[in-house]
PABAKE-611126 format. One record per residue (C-alpha): x negated, y, z. Coordinates in pm, whole numbers, plus 50000, padded with zeros to 5 digits. Layout:
<atoms>
XYZ ...
</atoms>
This chain:
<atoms>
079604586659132 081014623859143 079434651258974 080304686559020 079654713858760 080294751458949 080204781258685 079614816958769 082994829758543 082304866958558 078434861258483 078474838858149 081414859558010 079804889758081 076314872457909 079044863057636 080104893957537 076514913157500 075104880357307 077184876057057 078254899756755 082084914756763 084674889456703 088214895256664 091404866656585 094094879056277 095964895556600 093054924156655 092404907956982 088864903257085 087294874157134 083554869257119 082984865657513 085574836957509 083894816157208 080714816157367 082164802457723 083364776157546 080474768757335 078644766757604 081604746557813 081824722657533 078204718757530 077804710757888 081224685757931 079314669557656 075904667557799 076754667658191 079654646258227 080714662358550 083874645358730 084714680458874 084444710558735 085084750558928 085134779458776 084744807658984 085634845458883 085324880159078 088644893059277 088294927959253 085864959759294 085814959059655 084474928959850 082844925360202 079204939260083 080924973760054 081934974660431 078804975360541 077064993460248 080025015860019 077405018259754 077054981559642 077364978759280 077895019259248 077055031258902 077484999258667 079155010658398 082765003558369 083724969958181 084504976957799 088104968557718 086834949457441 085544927957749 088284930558000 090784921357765 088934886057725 089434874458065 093164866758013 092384847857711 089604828057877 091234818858199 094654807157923 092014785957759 090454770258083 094424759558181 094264742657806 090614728057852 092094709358235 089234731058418 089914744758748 089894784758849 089494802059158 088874838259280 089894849359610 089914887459702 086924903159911 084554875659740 082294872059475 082034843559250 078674840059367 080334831059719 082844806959629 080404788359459 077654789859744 080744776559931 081114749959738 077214740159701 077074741760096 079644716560058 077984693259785 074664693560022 076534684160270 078544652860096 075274645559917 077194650359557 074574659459270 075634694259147 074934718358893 075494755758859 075684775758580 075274809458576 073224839258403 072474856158744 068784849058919 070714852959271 071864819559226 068264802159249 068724805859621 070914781059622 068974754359463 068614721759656 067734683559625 071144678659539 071464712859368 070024723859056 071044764658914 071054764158505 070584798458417 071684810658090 068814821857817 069094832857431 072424846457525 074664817157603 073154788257339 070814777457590 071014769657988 067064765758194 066974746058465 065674752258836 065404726459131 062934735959404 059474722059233 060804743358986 061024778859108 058064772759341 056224763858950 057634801158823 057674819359095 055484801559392 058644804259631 061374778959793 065174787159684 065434809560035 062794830459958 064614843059668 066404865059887 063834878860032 062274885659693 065434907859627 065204922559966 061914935459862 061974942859516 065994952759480 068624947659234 069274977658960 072614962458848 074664957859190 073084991059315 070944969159580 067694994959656 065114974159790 061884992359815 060965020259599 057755011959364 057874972359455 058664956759120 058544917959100 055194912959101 054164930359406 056884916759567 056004882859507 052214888159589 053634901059967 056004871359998 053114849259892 051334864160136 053444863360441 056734844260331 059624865260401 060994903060424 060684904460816 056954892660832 056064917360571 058074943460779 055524931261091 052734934760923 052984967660742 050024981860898 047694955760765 049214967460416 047395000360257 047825033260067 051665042159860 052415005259999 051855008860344 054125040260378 056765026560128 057344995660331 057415017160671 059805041060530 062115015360394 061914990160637 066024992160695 066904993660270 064924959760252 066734948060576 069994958660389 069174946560060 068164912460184 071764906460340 073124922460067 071594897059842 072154868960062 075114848459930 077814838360168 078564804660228 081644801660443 084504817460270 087854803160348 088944782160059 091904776460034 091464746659775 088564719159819 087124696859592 090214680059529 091334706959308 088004703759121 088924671858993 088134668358591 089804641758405 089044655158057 091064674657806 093804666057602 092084672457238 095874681357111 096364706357393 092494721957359 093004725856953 095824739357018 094724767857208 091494763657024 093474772256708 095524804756845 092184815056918 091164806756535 087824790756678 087854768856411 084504758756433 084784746356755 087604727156708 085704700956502 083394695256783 086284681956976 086324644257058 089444639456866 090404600056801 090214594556468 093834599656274 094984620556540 097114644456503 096044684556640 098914702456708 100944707156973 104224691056847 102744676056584 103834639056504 101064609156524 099304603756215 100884584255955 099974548555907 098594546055535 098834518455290 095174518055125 095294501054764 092084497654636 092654493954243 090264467354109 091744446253874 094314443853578 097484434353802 096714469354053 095944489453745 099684476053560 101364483353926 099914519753955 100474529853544 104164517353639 104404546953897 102454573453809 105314595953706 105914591754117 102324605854221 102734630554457 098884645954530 096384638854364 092554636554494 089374638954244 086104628254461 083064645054300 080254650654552 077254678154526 077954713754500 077404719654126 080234702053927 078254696953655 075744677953842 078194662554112 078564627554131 082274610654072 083514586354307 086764580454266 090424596654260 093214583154493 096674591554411 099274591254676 103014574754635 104864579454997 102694563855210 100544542054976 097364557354817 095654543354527 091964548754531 090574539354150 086624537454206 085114557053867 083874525953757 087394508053764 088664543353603 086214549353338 087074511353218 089424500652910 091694484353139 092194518153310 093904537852988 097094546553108 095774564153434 093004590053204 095974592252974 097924603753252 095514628153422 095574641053049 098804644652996 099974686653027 103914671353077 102974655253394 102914672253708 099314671853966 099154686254290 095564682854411 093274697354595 089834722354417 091024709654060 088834737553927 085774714654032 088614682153999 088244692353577 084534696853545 083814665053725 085954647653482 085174665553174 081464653753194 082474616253202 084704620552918 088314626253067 090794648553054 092944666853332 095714684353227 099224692653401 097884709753720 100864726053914 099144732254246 095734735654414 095844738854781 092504748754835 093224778054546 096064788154753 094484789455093 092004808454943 094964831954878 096734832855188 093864838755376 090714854355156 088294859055474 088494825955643 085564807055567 086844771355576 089304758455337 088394727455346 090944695855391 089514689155769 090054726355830 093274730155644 094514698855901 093244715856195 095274748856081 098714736455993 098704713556296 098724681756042 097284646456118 093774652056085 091374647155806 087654640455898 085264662555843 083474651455483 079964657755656 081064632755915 081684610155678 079034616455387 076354629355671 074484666555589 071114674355408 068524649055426 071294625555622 073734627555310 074544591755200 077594576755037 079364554455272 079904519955215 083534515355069 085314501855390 084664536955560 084674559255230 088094550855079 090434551455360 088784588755371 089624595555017 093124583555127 093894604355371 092574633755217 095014624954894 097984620255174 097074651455326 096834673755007 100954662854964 101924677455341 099584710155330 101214718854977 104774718555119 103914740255354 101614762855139 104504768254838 106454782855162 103854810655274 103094816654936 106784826954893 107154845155231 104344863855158 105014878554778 101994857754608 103654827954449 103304850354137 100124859354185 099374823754239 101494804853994 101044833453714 097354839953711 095044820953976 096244787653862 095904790453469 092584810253578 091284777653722 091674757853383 090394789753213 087244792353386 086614751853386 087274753352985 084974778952976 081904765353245 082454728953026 081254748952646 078334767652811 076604794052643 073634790952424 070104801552549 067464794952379 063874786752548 061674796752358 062834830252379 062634826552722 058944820452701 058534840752486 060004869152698 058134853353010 055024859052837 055394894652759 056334900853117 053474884653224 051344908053020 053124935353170 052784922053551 048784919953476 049044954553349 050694970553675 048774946253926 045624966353735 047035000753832 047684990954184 044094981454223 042835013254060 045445033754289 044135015254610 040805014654471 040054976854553 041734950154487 044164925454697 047274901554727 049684924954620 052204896954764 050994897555102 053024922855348 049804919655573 047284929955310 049884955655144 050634970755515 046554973055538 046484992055196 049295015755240 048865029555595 045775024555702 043255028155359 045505055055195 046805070455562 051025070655405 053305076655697 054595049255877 058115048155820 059235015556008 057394985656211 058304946356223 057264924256469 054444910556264 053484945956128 053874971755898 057724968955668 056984972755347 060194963055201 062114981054932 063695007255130 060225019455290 058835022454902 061425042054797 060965069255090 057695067655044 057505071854664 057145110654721 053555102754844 051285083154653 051055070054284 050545035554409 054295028854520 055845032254130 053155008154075 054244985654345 058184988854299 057564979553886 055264950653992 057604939054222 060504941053978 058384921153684 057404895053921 061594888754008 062254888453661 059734864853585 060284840153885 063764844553902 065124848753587 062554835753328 061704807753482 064924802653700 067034799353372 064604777753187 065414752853475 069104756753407 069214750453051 071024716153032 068924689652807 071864673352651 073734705952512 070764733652519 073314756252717 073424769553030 076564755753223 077424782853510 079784776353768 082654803253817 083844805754207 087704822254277 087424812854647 084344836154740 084684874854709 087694886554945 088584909454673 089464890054447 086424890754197 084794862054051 081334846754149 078874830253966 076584804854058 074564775253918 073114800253827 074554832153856 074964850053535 076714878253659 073374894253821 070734897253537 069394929153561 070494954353287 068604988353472 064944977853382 064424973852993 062494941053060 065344924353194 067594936452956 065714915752694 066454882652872 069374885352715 068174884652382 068104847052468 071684842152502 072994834452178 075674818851990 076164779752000 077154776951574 074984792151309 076614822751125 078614832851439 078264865351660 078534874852009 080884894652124 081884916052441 084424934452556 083524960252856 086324977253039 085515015853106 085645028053430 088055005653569 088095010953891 088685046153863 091335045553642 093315022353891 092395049854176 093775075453938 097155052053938 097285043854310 096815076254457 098765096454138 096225125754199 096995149753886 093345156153861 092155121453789 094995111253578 094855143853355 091155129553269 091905097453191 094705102053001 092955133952769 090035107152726 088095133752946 084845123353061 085335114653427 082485126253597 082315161153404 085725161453500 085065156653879 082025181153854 084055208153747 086615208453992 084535199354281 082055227654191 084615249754055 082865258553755 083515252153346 082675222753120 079735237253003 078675253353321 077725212653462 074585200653432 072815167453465 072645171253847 076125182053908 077265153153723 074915127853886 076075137054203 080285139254083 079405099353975 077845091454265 081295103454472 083305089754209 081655054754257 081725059854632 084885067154698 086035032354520 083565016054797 084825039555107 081975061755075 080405073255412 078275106855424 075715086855504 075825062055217 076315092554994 072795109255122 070915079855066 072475078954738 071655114354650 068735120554886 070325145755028 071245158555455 074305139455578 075455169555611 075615181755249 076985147255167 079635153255442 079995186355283 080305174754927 083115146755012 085005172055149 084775191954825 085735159154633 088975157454876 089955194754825 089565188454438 091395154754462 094095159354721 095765129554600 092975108754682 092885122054980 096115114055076 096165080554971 093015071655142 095025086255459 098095067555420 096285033255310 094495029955584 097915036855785 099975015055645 096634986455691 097244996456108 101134987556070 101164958855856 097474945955921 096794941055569 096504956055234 097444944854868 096804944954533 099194959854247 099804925854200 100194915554548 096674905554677 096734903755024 093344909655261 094354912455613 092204935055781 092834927756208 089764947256300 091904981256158 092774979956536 089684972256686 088504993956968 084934996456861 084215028156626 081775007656382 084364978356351 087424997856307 085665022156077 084614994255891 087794977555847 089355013055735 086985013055455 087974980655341 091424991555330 090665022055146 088675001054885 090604965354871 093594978254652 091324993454419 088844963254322 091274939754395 093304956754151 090604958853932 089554921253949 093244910753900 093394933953566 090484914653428 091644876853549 094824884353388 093244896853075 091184861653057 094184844853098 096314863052815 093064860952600 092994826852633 096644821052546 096624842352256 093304825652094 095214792952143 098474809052013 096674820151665 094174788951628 091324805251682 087994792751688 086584818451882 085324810652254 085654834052560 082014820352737 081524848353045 082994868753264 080704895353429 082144919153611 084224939353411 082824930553094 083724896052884 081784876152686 082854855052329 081084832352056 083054840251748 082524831651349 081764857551126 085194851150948 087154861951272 085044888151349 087014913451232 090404900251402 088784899751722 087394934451744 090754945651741 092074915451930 089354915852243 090054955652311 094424951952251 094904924852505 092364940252763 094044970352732 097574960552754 096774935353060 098624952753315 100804992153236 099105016753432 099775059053478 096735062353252 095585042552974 093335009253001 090465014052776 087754982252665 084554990852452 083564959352226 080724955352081 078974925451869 075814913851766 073394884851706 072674878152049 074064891952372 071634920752424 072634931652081 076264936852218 075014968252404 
</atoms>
């Protein structure tokens, strides 16, 4: 039976656009209006089924409405080009989704599709429009039901007659009449003055339509009688303005409605130049198929399950032919995940050695391989590959590629690297989705080994086809050094270093946790005597109470559920009332405690009394390292307290010492070298102290004319400009007017010309190239540098102003990990690099090497990468990590 589905173009775009935040593809072109039609299109092909589909979009400006009245639709603002520019892109993607257009000049959308429902009624076809506009109710019908769009475009509510006589007491008819009365704001339709809905309704309840409330105006009384009398004509007008028109002159019927489905290469194709990843997995793509537009059927696969001594002989006889490689560890943590099995791929036969089968006798010559440095692996997250084999005993050694390392490289911001998405963007036979196969959350189970090897396989297979193409970007774009030199050995680094952990002893930790709970009693106490009575210092509610309506503070900002008492409305309000230091220290006690006391007692692994942290090169655009599992690199050094948990961090070998390595002022010194100002360099390189530095020539005065405020405020700049300062951020930093923060940056740039040119010129050569790079090649592409919305653009020139100079920064420090390492193994060294945070490094080393590292840590630190101005690393040793500082 036919099914038509009739959708107001004009309307959901427009609904689109406003819903969703700014979106823009690598090409600067927005694109958030056209990822929410097809959400929504996707979501309603799915659920409806409809056999034809219309889409239905405006002409022009002028229809047959402004004949009669030349102000319909006067004043709506103009259509942002951020919008306008979508339309193209959307009605190229309906072409690729097999959906049918029209528009036909003097007519509204609204008209074709009234057309077309007149139509439906009359061929008794069941029909359903979709729109965002309330004008369409009037067409509702037995046949036709009007989905109107709500929470922006995620969800459609439905109206049939019983319906909108439930919401609004009317039939669909009356709905014209309701907009006769009560007019229409956005098409410029007037109605009559002072008759909101409600009114309106009540009359129309009262005597059913425009013209009998026009006959009986003098049974009406007071501002309502006279309204109606005076505007008898406007609600004449407005009604048959509102009134869609059912008879335009189509010039294509149903037949070109017809919907036969899309072609899931064609869609992802388009779906892909759009980079609407996201949506492309929800396409109903047979299994194995291939996604690209001229891209060949998937391969058939050989599947070898190795399970016995004759398999295991065959694959040891060709594992100098392995091609990729595929380690299958599942959970997030790789010290906790769970191995499955690796497949190794030969042509088109993978191997897929369960971990029971590989962690057997029989299975020698395949863990001596994966050992072996001399023999070549191309895999795919071999950072995570290593761990998950280190904790069952094995080795893996020899890696020479990583692809999900590498399209973390070639493409920093995108958020999906894995194999399904790596398919989807190289137009290769497709991989499924490991939540498809494994199921999410509460669903997650391991499939049954029919369905989960012949995944394993064709990830493995797939690893081999997205490297090839991989080694050639890497090349065209000036990273294969980068990547070959310094994120690769990185990746063994950091999995060397996550497997040894780092000592932390517990009871410290408790011992710590009960001093801090001493200390939380102490300032919950002087709370209570500041709000003289006592309450749940956790609640919001009960805090909210305290603050502004006991002790009368100003109200600085409201939630939906109250008063905001959140960090940011303490620290204006500090000024005011003793209570809030109270507050702000009991609030940062009760995070230490919860998060870091106990949070790292939970950590501590059983088996080695260390704490086994997980270091991510695939998260920070820049370039920078994250931690997590838990994250190391955020324990609080500003508050004494939480300075102390580090006292519990400690060497793993009696006799031996910790020992760090901080580089100074990193950052800065590679903004002295990139923009070449003679100001900043002179500093650096006369061992000058920075900030003093900056002070004097912002402020124009002598060395020992700057005080402590003048130099507060030079580090504050100093630190800002590295992060794109705004005079905004720079106020709130200070507490000071935006415009003596505007004021003081511009002093900074008169001071610093240099700086100021290169932020100029950076954020130029970002607009032409649509990226920026690292010293050491680094690429972030930045396609919002050509956005035409201020706060997007301004954004994105930020990020080009910063980007060179952490990324720069983070590279320095990688490669001095890297060196370090090589040069401990070089000299047989027993010392252990254990942490990386930020720019400082962390090392267990016995007291007879002491001495050589000291001098070792700081040399190869400092001679990591040649800059204009010298590198300079402070090291520092001690019993226990908080002795370092």
């Amino acid at each position: 039976m036919d099914k038509w589905m009739l959708i107001d173009g004009n309307s959901i775009a427009y609904r689109a656009f406003f819903a969703l935040p700014p979106l823009t593809n690598s090409a600067g072109q927005h694109t958030n209006a056209v990822f929410g039609f097809t959400t929504i299109l996707l979501k309603l092909i799915e659920e409806e089924k409809p056999t034809h589909i219309m889409v239905a979009f405006d002409a022009g400006k002028t229809t047959f409405r402004h004949e009669g009245y030349a102000e319909y639709k006067a004043g709506r603002e103009k259509t942002p080009p951020e919008l306008s520019g979508q339309f193209p892109l959307l009605k190229e993607l309906l072409t690729a989704f097999g959906v049918a257009r029209y528009e036909l000049e003097g007519y509204e959308a609204d008209d074709i599709i009234g057309t077309l429902t007149r139509l439906a009624d009359e061929q008794d076809i069941p029909t359903l429009v979709v729109s965002g506009d309330k004008d369409m109710l009037q067409l509702a019908s037995e046949r036709v039901t009007v989905a109107l769009t709500r929470k922006g475009v995620s969800e459609v509510e439905r109206y049939d007659p019983p319906a909108i006589q439930e919401r609004y007491g009317l039939a669909p008819l009356q709905i014209i009449d309701l907009k006769g009365l009560m007019g229409d704001a956005s098409d410029n339709i007037p109605g009559i003055p002072g008759v909101g809905e409600k009114t309106a309704l009540k009359l129309l309840h009262e005597h059913g339509s425009v013209e009998a409330v026009l006959a009986a105006s003098e049974t009406l009384k007071g501002k309502l009688k006279e309204r109606v009398e005076t505007h008898q004509e406007d609600a004449r007008k407005s009604k048959e303005l509102a009134t869609i028109y059912r008879e335009v002159p189509l010039e294509r019927g149903p037949e070109g409605m017809k919907y036969d489905g899309y072609d899931p290469a064609v869609l992802a194709g388009a779906l892909r130049k759009l980079e609407f990843r996201s949506l492309i997995e929800r396409l109903e793509l047979p299994s194995g198929a291939a996604s690209g537009d001229n891209a060949e059927a998937a391969a058939e696969l050989e599947v070898i399950v190795v399970s016995g001594k004759d398999e295991l002989d065959a694959l040891a006889a060709e594992l100098p032919q392995v091609e990729s490689l595929l380690v299958e560890a599942v959970g997030e943590n790789p010290h906790q995940a769970e191995l499955l099995a690796v497949a190794l791929t030969i042509g088109e036969r993978v191997h897929v050695v369960p971990v029971d089968v590989l962690t057997s006798e029989a299975a020698t010559a395949i863990r001596d391989w994966l050992a072996d440095e001399q023999q070549d692996k191309h895999g795919y997250d071999m950072h995570k590959a290593q761990l998950a084999l280190a904790w069952r005993g094995i080795p893996l050694q020899g890696i020479r590629f990583d692809v999900y390392l590498a399209a973390y490289l070639l493409d920093p911001t995108n958020p999906d690297h894995t194999l399904n998405g790596l398919t989807h963007r190289y137009a290769l036979p497709l991989v499924a989705a490991d939540e498809d196969v494994y199921g999410k959350g509460a669903k997650f189970k391991i499939p049954e080994p029919e369905a989960l090897y012949p995944h394993l396989a064709a990830k493995a297979h797939a690893v081999g086809a997205i490297a090839d193409i991989q080694r050639q970007e890497l090349e065209k774009s000036g990273m294969h050094k980068l990547y070959y030199e310094l994120e690769l050995p990185l990746s063994s680094v950091l999995a060397g270093m996550e497997r040894q952990g780092i000592t932390v002893q517990a009871e410290e930790l408790h011992r710590l946790g009960a001093e801090i709970e001493s200390r939380i009693a102490t300032a919950m106490q002087e709370v209570y005597a500041h709000a003289g009575t006592e309450f749940n210092i956790g609640s919001t509610k009960q805090l909210g109470e305290i603050l502004f309506e006991k002790l009368g503070l100003p109200v600085i900002k409201k939630t939906k559920t109250g008063y905001s008492t959140d960090a940011d409305v303490l620290e204006k309000l500090e000024p005011y009332h003793g209570i809030i230091p109270s507050i702000l220290h009991y609030r940062q006690l009760t995070k230490l405690q919860s998060t870091y006391i106990e949070g790292l007692l939970k950590e501590i692994r059983e088996e080695t009394g260390k704490i086994h942290t997980y270091f991510r090169q695939t998260i920070a655009a820049t370039g920078r390292l994250s931690s997590q599992f838990p994250n190391l690199q955020n324990i609080p050094i500003r508050l004494e307290e939480g300075r102390k948990i580090r006292k519990a961090f400690v060497p793993s070998e009696p006799g031996w010492s910790i020992l760090a390595a901080d580089y100074s002022q990193i950052e800065l010194r590679v903004l002295a070298h990139i923009s070449g100002d003679p100001g900043l360099k002179e500093a650096f390189i006369n061992n000058m102290d920075i900030h003093t530095k900056t002070a004097m020539d912002v402020f124009r005065v002598s060395e020992d004319q700057v005080d402590s405020n003048m130099r507060r405020q030079a580090k504050a700049v100093n630190f800002g400009i590295v992060y794109g300062i705004s005079d905004f951020g720079l106020s709130q930093n200070l507490n000071i007017t935006r415009k003596d923060a505007a004021r003081f940056i511009d002093q900074y740039f008169d001071a610093f010309e240099g700086v100021r040119a290169y932020m100029d010129n950076i954020v130029k050569q970002a607009r032409e190239d649509g990226y920026v790079t690292t010293l050491l090649e680094r690429r972030r592409y930045l396609p919002e540098i050509k956005a035409s919305n201020f706060n997007v653009r301004s954004f994105a020139e930020r990020t080009a102003m910063n980007t060179p100079i952490q990324g720069t920064a983070a590279d320095i420090i990688k490669l001095a990990m890297v060196r370090m390492d090589e040069e401990l193994r070089a000299r047989g060294l027993r010392s252990r690099m254990l942490l990386q945070v930020h720019d400082e490094l962390v090392f267990e080393v016995p007291e007879e090497e002491l001495a050589t590292m000291r001098e070792l840590v700081p040399q190869v630190m400092e001679s990591a990468i040649q800059l204009d101005v010298p590198l300079r690393a402070d090291v520092s040793d001690g019993a226990n990590w908080y002795e370092t500082k």
